[in-house]
N, CA, C and O atoms as a GROMACS GRO file, in nm:
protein
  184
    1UNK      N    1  -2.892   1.889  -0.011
    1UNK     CA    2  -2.831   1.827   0.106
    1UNK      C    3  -2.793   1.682   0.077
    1UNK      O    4  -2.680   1.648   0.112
    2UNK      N    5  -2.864   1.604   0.024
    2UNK     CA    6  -2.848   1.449  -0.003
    2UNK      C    7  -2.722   1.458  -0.130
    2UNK      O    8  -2.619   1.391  -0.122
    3UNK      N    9  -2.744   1.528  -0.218
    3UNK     CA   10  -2.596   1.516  -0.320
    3UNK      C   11  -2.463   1.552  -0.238
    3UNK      O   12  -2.350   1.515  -0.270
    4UNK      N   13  -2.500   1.646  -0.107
    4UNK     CA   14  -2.358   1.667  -0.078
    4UNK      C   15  -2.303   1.557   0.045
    4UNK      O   16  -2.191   1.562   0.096
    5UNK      N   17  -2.389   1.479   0.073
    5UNK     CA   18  -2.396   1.345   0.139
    5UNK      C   19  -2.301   1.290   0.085
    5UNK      O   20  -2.180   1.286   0.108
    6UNK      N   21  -2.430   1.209  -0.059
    6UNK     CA   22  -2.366   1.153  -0.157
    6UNK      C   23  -2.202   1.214  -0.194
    6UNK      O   24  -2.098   1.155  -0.164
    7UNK      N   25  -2.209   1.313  -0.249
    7UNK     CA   26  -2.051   1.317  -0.265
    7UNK      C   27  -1.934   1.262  -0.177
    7UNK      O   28  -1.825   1.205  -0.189
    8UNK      N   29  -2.027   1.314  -0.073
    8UNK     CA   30  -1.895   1.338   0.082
    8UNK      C   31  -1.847   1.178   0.050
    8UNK      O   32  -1.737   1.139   0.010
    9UNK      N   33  -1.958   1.104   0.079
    9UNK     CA   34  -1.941   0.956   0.046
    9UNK      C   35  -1.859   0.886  -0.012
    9UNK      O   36  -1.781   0.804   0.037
   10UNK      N   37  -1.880   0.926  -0.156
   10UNK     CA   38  -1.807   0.848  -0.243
   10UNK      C   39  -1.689   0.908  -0.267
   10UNK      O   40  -1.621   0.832  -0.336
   11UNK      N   41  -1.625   1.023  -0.240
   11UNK     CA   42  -1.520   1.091  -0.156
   11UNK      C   43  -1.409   1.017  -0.147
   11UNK      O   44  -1.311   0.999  -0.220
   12UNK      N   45  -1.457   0.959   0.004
   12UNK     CA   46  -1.434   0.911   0.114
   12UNK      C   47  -1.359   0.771   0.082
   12UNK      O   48  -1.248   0.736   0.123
   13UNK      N   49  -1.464   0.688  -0.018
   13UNK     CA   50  -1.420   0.603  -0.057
   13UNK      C   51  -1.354   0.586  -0.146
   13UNK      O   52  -1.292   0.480  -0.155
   14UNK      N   53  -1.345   0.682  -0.242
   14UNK     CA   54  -1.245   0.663  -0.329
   14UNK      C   55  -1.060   0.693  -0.258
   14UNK      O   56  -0.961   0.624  -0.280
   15UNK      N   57  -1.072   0.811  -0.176
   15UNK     CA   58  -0.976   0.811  -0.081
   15UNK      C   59  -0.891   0.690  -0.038
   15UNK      O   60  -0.777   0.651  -0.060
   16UNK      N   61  -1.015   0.640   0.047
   16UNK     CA   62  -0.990   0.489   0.113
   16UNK      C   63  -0.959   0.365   0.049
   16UNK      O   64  -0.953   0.261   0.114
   17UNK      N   65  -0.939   0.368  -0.075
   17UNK     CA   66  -0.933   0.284  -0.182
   17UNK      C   67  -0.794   0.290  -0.232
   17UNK      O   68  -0.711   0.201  -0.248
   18UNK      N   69  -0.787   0.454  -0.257
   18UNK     CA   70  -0.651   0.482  -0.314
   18UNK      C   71  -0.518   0.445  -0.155
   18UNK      O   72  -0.399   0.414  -0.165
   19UNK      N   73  -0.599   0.464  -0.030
   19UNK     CA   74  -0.457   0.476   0.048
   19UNK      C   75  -0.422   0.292   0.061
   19UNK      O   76  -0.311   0.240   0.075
   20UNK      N   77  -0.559   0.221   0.050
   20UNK     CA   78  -0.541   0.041   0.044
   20UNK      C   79  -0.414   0.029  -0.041
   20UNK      O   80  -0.316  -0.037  -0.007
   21UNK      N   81  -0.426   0.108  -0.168
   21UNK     CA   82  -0.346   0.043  -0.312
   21UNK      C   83  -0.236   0.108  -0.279
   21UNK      O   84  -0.130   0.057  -0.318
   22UNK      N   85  -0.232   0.213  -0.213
   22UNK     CA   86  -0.060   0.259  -0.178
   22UNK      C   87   0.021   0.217  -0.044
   22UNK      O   88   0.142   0.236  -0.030
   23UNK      N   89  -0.080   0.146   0.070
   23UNK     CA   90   0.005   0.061   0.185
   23UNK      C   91   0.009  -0.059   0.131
   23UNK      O   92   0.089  -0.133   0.188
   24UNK      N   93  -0.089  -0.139  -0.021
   24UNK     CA   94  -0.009  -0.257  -0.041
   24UNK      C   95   0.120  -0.249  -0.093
   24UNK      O   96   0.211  -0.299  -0.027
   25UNK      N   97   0.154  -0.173  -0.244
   25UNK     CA   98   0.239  -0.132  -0.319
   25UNK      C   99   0.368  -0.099  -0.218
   25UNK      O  100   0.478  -0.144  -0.252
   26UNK      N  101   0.354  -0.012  -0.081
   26UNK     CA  102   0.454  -0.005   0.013
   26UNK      C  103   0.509  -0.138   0.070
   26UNK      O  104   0.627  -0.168   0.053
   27UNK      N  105   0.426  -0.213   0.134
   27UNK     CA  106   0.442  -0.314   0.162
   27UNK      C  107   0.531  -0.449   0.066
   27UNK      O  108   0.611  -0.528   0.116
   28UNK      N  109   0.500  -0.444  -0.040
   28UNK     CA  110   0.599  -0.517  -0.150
   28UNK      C  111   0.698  -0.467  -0.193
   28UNK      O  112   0.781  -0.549  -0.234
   29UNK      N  113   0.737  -0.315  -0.205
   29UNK     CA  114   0.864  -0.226  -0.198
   29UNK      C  115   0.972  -0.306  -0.065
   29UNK      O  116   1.088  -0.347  -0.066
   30UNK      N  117   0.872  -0.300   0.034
   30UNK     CA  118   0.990  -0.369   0.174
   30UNK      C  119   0.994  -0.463   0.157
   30UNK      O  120   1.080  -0.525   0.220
   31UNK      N  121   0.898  -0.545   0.052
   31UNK     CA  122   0.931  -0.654   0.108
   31UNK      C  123   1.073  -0.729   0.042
   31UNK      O  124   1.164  -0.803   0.079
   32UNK      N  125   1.017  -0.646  -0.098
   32UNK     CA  126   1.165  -0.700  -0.184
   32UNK      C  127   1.326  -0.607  -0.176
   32UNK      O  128   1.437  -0.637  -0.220
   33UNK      N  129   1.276  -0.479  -0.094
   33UNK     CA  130   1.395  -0.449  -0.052
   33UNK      C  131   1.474  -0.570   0.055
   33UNK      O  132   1.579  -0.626   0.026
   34UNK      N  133   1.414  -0.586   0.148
   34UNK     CA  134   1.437  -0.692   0.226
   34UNK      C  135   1.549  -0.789   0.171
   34UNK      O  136   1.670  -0.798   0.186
   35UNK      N  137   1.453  -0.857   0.101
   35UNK     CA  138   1.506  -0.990  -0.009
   35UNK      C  139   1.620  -0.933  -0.087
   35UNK      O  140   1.705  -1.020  -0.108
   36UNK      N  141   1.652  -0.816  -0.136
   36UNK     CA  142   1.816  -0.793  -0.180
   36UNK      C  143   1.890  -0.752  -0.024
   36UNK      O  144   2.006  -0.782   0.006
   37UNK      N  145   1.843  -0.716   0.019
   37UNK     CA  146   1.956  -0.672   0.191
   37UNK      C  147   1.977  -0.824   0.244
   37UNK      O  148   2.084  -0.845   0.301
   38UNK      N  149   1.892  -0.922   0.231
   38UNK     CA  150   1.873  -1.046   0.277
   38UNK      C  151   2.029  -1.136   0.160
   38UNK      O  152   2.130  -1.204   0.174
   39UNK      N  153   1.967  -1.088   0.080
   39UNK     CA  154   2.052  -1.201  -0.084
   39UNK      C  155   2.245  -1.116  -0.074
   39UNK      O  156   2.347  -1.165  -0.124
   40UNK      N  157   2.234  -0.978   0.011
   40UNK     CA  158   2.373  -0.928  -0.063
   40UNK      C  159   2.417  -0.984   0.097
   40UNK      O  160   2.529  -1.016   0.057
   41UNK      N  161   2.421  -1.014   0.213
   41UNK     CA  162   2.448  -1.010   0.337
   41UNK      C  163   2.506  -1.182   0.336
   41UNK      O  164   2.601  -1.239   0.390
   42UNK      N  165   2.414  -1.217   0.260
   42UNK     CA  166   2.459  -1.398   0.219
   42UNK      C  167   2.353  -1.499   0.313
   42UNK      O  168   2.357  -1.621   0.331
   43UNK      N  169   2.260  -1.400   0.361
   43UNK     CA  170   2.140  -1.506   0.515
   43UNK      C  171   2.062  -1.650   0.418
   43UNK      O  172   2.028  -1.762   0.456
   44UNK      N  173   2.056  -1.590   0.299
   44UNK     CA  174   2.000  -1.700   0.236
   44UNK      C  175   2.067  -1.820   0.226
   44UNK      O  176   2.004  -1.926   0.233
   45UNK      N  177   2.218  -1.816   0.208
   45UNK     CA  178   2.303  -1.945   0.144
   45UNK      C  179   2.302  -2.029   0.270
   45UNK      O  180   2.395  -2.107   0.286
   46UNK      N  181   2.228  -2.022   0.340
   46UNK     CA  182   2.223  -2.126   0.475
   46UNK      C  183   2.199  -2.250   0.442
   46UNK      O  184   2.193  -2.336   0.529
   0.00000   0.00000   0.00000
């Protein structure tokens, strides 16, 4: 019973670890999409 605890556990967290590293990685995808939609539109040359 306690190993399948343990597993469930560390599971869980490895899960929760991997979805952190893929909403940051998303998050810098937009952000630098942004920054070329931003750079080809001309908002920067202000």
């Amino acid at each position: 019973m306690t190993g399948k605890i343990g597993t469930t556990i560390a599971l869980t967290a490895m899960i929760a670890l991997t979805a952190c590293n893929t909403v940051n990685g998303a998050g810098k995808d937009m952000k630098s999409a942004g920054s070329v939609v931003s750079d080809a539109s001309g908002q920067n040359e202000k």
